[in-house]
ROTOR-461684 format. One line per field, with one value per residue: residue in three letters; x, y negated, z of N, C-alpha, C in turn. Coordinates in pm, whole numbers. Each point is the difference from the previous one (the first is absolute). Layout:
// residues N
resn	ala, ...
n.xx	X, ...
n.yy	Y, ...
n.zz	Z, ...
ca.xx	X, ...
ca.yy	Y, ...
ca.zz	Z, ...
c.xx	X, ...
c.yy	Y, ...
c.zz	Z, ...
//
This chain:
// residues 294
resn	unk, unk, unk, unk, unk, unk, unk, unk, unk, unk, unk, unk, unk, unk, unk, unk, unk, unk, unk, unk, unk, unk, unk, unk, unk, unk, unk, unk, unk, unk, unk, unk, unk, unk, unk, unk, unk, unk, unk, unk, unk, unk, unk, unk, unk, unk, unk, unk, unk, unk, unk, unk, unk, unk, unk, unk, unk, unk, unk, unk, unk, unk, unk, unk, unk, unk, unk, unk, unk, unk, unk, unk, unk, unk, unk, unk, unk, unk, unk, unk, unk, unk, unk, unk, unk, unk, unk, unk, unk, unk, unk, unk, unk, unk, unk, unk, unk, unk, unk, unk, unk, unk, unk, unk, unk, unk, unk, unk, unk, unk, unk, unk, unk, unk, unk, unk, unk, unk, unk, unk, unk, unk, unk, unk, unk, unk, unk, unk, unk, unk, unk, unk, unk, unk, unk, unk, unk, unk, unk, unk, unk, unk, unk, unk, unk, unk, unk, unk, unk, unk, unk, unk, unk, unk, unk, unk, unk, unk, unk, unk, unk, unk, unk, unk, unk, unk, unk, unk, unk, unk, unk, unk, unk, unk, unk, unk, unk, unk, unk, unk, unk, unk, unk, unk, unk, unk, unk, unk, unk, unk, unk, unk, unk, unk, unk, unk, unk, unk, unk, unk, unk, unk, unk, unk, unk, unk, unk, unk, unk, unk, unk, unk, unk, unk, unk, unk, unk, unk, unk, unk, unk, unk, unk, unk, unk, unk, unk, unk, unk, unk, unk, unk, unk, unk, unk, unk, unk, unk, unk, unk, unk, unk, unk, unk, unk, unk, unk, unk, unk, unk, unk, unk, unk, unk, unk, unk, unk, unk, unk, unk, unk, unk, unk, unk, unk, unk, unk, unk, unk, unk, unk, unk, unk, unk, unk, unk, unk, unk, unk, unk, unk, unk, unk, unk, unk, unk, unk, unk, unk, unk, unk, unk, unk, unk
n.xx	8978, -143, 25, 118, -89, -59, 52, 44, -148, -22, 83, -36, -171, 11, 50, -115, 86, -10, -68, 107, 71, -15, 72, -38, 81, 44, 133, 81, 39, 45, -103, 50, 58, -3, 56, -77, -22, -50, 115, 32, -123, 24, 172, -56, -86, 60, -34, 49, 141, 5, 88, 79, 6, -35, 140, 7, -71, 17, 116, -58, -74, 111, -10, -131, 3, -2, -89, -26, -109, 132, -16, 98, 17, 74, 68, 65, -158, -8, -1, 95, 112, -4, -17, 114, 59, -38, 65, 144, 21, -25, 20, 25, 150, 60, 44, 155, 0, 81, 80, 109, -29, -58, -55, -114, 38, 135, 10, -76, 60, -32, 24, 71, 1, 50, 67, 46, 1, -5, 75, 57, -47, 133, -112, 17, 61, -3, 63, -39, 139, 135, 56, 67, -71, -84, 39, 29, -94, -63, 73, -56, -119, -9, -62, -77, -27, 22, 21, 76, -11, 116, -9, -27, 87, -28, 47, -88, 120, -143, -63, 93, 27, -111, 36, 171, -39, -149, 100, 46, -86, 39, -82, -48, 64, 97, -103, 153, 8, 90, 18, 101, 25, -121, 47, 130, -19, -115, 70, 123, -46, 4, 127, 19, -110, 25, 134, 89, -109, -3, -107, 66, -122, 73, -93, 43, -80, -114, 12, 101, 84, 24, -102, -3, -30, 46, 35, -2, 40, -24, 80, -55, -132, 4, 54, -95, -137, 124, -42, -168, 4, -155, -83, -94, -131, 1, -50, 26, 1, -68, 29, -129, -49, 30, -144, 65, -133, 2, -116, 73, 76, -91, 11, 6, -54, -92, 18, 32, 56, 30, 63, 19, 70, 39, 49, 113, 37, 5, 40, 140, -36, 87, -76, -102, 72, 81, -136, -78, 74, -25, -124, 30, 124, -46, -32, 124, -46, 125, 66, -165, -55, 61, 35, -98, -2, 122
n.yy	-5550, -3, -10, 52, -16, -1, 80, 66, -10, 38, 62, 42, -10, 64, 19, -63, -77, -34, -69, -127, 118, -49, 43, 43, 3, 94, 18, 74, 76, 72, 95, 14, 162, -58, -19, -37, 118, 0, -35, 106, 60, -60, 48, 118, -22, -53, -152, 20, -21, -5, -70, 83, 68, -100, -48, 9, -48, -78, 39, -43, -125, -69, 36, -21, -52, -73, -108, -122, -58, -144, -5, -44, 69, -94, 26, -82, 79, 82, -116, -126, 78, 64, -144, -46, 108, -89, -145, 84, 81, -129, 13, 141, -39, 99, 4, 2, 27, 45, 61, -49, 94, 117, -38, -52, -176, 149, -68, -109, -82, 166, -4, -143, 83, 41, -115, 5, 125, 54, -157, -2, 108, 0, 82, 123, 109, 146, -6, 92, 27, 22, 73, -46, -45, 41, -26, -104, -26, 36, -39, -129, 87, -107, -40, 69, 45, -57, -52, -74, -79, -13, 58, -73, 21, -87, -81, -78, 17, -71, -65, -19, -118, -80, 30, -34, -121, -12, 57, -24, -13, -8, 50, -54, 76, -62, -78, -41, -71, 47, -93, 65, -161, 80, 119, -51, -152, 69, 78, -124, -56, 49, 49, -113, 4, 120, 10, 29, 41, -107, 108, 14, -55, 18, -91, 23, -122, -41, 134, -47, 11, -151, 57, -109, 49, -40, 102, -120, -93, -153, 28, 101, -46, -72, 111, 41, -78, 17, 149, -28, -53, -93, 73, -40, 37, -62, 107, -41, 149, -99, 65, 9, -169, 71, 16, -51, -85, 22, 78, 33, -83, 128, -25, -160, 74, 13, 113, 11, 108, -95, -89, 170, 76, -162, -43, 156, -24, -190, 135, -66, 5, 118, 62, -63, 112, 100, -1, 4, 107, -17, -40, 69, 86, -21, 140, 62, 54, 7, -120, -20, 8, -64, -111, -18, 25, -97
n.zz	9128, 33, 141, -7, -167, 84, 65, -159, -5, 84, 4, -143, 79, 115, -94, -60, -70, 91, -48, 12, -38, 124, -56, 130, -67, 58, -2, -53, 65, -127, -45, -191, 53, 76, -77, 48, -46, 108, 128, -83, 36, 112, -42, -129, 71, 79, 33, 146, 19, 101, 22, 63, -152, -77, -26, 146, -4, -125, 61, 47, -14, -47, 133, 34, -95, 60, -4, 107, 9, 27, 138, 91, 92, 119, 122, -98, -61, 158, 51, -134, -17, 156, 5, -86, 63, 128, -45, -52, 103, 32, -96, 99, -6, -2, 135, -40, 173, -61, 26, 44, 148, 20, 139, -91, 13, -11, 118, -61, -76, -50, 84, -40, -77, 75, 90, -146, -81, 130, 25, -124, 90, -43, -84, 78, -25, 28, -32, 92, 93, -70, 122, 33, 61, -49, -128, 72, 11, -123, -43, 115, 30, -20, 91, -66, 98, 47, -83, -46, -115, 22, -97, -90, 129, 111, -76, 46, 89, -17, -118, -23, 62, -69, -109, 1, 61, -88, -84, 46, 15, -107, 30, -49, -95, -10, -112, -75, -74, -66, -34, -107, -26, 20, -13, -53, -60, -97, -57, -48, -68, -124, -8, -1, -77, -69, 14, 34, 84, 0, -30, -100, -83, -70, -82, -91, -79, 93, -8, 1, -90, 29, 11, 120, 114, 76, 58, 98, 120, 28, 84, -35, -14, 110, 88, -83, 19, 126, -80, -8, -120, 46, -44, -100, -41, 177, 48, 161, 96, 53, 73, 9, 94, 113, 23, 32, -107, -85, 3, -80, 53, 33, -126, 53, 162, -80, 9, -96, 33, 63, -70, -54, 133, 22, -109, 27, 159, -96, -57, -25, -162, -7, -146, 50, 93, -59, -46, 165, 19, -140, -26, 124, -111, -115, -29, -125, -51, -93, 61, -23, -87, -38, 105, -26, -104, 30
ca.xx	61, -66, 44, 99, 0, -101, 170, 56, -31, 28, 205, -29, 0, 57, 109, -5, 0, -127, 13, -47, 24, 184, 57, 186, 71, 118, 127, 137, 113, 98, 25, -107, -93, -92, -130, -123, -63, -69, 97, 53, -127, -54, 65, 0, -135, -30, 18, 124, 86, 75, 142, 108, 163, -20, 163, -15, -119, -1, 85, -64, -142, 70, 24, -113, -21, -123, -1, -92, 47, 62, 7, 72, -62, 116, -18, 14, -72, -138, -99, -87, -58, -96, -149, -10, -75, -130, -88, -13, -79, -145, -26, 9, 51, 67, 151, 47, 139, 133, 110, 106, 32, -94, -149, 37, -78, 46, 94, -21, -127, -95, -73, -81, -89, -132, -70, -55, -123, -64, -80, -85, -58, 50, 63, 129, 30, 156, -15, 55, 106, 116, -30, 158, -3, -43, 77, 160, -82, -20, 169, 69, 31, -81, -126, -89, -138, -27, 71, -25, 46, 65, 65, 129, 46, 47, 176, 11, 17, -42, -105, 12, 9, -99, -25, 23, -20, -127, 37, 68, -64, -118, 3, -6, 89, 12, 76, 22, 15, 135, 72, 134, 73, -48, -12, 115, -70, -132, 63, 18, -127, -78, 82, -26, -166, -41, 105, 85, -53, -142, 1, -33, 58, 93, -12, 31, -53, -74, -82, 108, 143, 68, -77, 65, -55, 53, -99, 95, 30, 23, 88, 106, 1, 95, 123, 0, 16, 123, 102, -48, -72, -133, 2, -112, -72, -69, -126, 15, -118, 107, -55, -57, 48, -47, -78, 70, -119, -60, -54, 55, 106, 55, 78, 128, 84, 40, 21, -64, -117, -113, -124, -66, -93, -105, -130, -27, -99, -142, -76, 13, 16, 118, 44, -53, 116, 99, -47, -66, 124, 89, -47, 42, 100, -1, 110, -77, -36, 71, 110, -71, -40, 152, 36, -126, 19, 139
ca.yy	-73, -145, -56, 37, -99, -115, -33, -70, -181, -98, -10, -130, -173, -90, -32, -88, -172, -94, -145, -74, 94, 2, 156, -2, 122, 13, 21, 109, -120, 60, 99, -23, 135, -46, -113, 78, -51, -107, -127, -54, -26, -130, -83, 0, -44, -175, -129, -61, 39, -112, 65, -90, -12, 38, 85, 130, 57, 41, 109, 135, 44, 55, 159, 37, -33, -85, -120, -40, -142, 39, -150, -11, -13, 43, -67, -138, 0, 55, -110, 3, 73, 95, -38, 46, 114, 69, -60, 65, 123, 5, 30, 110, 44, 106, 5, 103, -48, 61, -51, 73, 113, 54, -29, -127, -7, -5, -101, -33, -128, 16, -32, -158, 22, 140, -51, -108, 43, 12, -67, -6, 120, 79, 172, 24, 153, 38, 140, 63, 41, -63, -167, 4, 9, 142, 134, 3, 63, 104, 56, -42, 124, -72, 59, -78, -40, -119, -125, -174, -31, -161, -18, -71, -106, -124, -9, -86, 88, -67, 66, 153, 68, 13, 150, 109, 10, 9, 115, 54, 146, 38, 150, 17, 15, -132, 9, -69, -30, -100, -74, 67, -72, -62, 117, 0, -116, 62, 111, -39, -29, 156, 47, -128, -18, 140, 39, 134, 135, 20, 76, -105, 100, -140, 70, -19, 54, 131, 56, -16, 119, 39, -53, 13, -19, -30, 9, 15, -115, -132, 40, 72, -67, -82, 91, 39, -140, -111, 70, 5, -141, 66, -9, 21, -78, 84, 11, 51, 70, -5, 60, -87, 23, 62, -99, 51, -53, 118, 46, 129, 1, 80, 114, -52, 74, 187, 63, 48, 125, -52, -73, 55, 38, -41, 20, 88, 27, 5, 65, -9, 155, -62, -175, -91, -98, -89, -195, -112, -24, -24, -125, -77, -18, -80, 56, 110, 87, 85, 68, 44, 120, 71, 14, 101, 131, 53
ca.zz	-111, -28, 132, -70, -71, 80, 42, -106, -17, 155, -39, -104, -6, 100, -45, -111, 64, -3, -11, 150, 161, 59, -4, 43, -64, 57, -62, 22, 133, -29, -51, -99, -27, 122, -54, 27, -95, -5, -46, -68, -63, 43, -27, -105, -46, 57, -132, 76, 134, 108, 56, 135, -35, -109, -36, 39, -4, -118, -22, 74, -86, -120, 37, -5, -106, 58, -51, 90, 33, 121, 104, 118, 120, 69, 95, -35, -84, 5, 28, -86, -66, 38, -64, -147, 24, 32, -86, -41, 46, -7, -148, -37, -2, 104, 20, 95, 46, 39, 84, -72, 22, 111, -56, -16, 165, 91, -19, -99, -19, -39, 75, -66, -135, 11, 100, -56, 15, 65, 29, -155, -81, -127, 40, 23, 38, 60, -64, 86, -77, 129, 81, -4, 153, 14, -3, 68, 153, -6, 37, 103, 123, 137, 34, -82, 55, 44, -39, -35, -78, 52, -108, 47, 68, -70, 8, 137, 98, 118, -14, 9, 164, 43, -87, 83, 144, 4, 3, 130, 83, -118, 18, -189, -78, -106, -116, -51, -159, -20, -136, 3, 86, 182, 76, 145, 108, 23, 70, 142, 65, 118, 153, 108, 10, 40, 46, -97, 23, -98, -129, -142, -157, -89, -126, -146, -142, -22, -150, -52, -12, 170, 120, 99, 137, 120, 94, 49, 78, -33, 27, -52, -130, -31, -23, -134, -82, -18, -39, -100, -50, -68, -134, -25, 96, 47, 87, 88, 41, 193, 155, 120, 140, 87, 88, 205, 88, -65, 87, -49, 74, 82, -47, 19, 70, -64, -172, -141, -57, 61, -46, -96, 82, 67, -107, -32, 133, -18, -116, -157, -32, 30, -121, 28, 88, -38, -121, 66, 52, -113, 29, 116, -9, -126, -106, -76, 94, -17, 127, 171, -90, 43, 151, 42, -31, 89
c.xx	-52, 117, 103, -20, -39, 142, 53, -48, 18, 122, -23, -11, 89, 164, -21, 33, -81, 39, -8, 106, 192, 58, 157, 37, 130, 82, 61, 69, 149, -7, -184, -109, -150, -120, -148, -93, -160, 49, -4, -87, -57, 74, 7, -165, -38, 22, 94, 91, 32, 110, 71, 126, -85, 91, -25, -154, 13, 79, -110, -109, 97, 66, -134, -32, -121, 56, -96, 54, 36, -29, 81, -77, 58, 11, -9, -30, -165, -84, -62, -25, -134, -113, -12, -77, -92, -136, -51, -91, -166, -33, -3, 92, 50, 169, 36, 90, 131, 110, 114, 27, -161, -128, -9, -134, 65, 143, 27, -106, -87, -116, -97, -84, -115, -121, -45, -126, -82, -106, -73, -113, 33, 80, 178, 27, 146, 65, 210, 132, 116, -20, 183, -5, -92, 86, 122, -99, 26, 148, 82, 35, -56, -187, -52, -176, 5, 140, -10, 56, 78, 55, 223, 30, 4, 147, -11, 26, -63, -91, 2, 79, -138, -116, -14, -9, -115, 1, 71, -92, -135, 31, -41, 109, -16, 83, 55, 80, 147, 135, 157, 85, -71, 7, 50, -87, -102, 35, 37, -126, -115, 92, -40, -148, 1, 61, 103, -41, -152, 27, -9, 37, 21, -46, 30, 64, -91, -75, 134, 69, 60, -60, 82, -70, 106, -76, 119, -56, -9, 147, 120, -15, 59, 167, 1, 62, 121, 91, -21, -80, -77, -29, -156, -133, -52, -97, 39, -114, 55, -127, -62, 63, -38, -66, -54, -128, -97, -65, 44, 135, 63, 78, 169, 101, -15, 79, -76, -98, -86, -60, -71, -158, -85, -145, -100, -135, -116, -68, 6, 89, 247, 57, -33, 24, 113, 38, 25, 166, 120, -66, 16, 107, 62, 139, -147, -111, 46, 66, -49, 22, 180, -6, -136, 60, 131, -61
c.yy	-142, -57, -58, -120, -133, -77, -66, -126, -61, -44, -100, -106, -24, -22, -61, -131, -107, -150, -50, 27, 19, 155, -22, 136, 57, 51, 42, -90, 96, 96, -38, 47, -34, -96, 86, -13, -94, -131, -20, -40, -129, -100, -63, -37, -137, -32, -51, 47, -116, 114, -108, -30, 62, 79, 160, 75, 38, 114, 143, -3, 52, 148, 61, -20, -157, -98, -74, -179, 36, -153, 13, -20, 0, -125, -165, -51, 2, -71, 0, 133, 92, -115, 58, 145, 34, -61, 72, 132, -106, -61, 70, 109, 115, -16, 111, -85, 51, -81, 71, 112, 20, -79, -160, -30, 31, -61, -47, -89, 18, 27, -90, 28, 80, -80, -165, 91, 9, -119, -13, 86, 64, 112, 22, 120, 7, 119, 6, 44, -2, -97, 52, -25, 151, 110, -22, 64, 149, 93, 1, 119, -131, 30, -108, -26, -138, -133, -105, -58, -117, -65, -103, -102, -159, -40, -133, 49, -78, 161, 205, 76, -24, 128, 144, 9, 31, 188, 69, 128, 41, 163, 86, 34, -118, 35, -168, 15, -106, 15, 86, -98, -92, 108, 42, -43, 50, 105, -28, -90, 105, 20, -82, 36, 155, 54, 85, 119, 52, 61, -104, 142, -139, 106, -56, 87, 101, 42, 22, 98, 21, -86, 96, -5, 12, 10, -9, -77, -68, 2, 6, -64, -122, -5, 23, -68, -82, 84, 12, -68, 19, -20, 40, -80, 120, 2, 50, -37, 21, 74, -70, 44, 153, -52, 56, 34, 137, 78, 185, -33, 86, 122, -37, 113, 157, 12, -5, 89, 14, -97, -6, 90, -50, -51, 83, 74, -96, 9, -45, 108, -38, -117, -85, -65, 3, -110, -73, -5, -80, -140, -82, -11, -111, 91, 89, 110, 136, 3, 22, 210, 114, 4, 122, 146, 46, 37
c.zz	-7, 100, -106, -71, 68, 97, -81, -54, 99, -21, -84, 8, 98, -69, -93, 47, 9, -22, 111, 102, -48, 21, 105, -44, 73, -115, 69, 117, -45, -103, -43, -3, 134, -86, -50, -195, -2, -33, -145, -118, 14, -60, -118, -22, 64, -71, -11, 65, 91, 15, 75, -64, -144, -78, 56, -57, -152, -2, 49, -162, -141, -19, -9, -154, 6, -104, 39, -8, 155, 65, 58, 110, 112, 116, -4, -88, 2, 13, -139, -112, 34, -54, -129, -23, 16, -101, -178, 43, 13, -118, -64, -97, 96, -13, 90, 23, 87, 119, -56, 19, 77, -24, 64, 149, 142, 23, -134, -63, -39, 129, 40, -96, 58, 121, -87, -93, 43, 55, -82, -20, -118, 67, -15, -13, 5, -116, 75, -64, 103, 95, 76, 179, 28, -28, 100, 140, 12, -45, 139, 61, 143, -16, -120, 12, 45, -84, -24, -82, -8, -170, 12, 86, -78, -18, 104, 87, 146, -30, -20, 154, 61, -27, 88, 130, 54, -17, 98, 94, -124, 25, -151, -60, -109, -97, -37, -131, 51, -93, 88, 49, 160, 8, 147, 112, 111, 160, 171, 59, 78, 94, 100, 53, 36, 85, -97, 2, -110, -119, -116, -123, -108, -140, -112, -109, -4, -142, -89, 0, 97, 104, 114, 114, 99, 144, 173, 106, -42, 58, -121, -194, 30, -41, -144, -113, 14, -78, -169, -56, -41, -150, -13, 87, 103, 92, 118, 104, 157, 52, 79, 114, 66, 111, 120, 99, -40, 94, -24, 78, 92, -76, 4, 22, -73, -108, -83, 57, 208, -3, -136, 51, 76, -90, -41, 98, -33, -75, -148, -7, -41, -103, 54, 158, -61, -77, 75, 83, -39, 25, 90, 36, -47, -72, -77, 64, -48, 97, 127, -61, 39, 88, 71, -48, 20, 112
//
């Protein structure tokens, strides 16, 4: 029982707010019920909020019942305001700082804030939550051990054939973030850079009523999209290259369920080749798991 209570103060302070110290707070990327009651503890006990969209952000704290002084905080702003902030946090005030959807820092100016702390020595924490490129990973059905985070293309199309060209044999599953009218664009751009054969999952509205996953070709999402108009914001999740150089390359020429067995002769037990099969596949390791047991 003592353990038990000794757990429970630990929880305590470490959730008490401290003066001085920058709170990135994540938020809902769709659906209310995700907001962590810590969040919402942090939200209702700072001195302060920074927000990216003060308008959006009040709708969320007026749903929470909050009442907080509010800043703007946002890409054509951050220079002077992040001083205002931080000059505030070393006077010891505490802030939390939000983004409009998910967690703040990624792809996001809050990122400037957290590397202007830092030079500062003013503390920082995370208090953890939605992140809207994870959960689309973890829906893809593509390999999620190894990825990369590309967030949104540029709309310079020098610079975003330069993007995607540095991408071209990324053997990583990539994630990108993109706006319902560059969608089309994006798409045929991957066809050109990936080919039409490459696995892609197309997500939106995730957390949502009608959250949607698309799991298909770049191919064939391009086919999609000239029939159907995008709508919402989304997260798509491409297939790394297949890398020719690989020193596992000899399963080129087998099957499945020999090159389930050949893992199997050096002594991993059969989950654990059909992982490493699935891995060198770059698919599920549900469909090594079928094809084996057909």
């Amino acid at each position: 029982m003592s353990s038990v209570k000794s757990i429970d103060v630990a929880t305590r302070e470490k959730n008490q707010i401290q003066a001085g110290t920058l709170y990135l707070v994540a938020t809902p990327i769709g659906n209310l019920a995700d907001l962590s009651e810590r969040a919402i503890k942090v939200l209702s006990e700072v001195d302060f909020i920074a927000a990216e969209d003060t308008r959006n952000s009040m709708r969320l704290l007026t749903h929470l019942g909050i009442s907080k002084p509010m800043v703007s905080y946002f890409e054509h702003n951050k220079r002077e305001r992040g001083e205002q902030i931080a000059a505030r946090l070393e006077s010891g005030e505490s802030c939390a700082l939000i983004t409009d959807a998910g967690t703040p820092a990624i792809s996001d100016p809050g990122e400037d804030m957290v590397a202007l702390c830092a030079a500062r020595g003013i503390p920082v924490t995370s208090i953890p939550g939605p992140v809207a490129s994870i959960t689309a990973l973890t829906l893809s059905g593509l390999p999620t051990g190894r990825f990369t985070f590309e967030g949104f293309l540029s709309v310079n199309k020098a610079e975003r054939r330069v993007h995607l060209s540095a991408l071209e044999s990324e053997t990583r599953t990539m994630l990108f973030h993109e706006a319902p009218h560059k969608l089309e664009t994006t798409l045929s751009d991957f066809c050109r850079t990936f080919g039409e054969d490459r696995r892609i999952a197309i997500c939106r509205e995730l957390t949502k009523a009608h959250e949607e996953i698309l799991r298909m070709t770049i191919g064939e999402a391009v086919a999609y999209y000239r029939e159907q108009s995008p709508r919402g914001e989304y997260v798509l999740v491409v297939e790394g290259a297949k890398d020719a150089a690989s020193p596992t390359a000899f399963w080129t020429e087998m099957d499945v369920p020999s090159h389930v067995q050949h893992y199997i002769d050096t002594g991993l037990s059969k989950m654990d080749a059909i992982k490493q099969a699935a891995r060198d596949r770059g698919v599920p390791k549900n469909e090594i798991y079928r094809q084996v047991i057909d």
